[in-house]
C-alpha positions in Angstrom: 14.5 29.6 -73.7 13.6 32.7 -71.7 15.8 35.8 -72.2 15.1 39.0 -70.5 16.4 42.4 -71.8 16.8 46.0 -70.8 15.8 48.1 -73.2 16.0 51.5 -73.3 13.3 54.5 -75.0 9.8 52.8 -74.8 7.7 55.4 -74.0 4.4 54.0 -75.1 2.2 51.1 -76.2 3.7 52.3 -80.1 7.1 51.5 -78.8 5.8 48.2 -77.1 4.2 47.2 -80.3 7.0 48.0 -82.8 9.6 46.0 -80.0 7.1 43.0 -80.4 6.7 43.1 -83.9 10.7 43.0 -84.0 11.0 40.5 -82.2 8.2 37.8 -83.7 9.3 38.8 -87.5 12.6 37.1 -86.2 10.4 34.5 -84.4 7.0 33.9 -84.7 6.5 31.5 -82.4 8.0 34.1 -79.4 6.2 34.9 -76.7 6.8 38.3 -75.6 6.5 40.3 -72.6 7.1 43.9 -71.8 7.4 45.5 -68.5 7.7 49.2 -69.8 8.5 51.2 -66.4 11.0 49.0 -65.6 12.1 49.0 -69.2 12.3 45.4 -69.4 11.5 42.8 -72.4 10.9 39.1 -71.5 11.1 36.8 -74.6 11.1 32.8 -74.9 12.3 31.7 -78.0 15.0 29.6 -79.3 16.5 32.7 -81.4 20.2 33.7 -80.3 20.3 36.3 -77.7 22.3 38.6 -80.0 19.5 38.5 -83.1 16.8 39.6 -80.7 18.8 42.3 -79.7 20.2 43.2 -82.5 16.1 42.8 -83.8 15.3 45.2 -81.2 18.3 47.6 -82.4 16.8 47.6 -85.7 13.9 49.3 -84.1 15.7 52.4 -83.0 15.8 51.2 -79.3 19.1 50.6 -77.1 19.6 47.1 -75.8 22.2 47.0 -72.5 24.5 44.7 -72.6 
């Protein structure tokens, strides 16, 4: 299932990198895609919308609702 998210403070790849890890610790399987100017994550997995985001929380960044 595809789920997109806007995620606030990634500034660089580090911030890319630590929102994937994040996200495939919870899901392995994920496949993950960032679009960092328009602060958007892309993620297809079967994980619940609210564990990746609260996964991404984890990571210091702000998730919109």
């Amino acid at each position: 299932m595809n789920q997109i998210f806007t995620v606030q403070g990634m500034t660089c790849g580090h911030c890319e990198r630590a929102v994937t890890t994040a996200i495939k610790q919870l899901d392995p399987q994920a496949e993950v895609r960032i679009d960092r100017p328009q602060n958007r994550v892309e993620v297809s997995s079967a994980q619940p919308r609210e564990k990746i985001a609260e996964a991404i929380r984890e990571e210091g960044y702000a998730v919109a609702a």
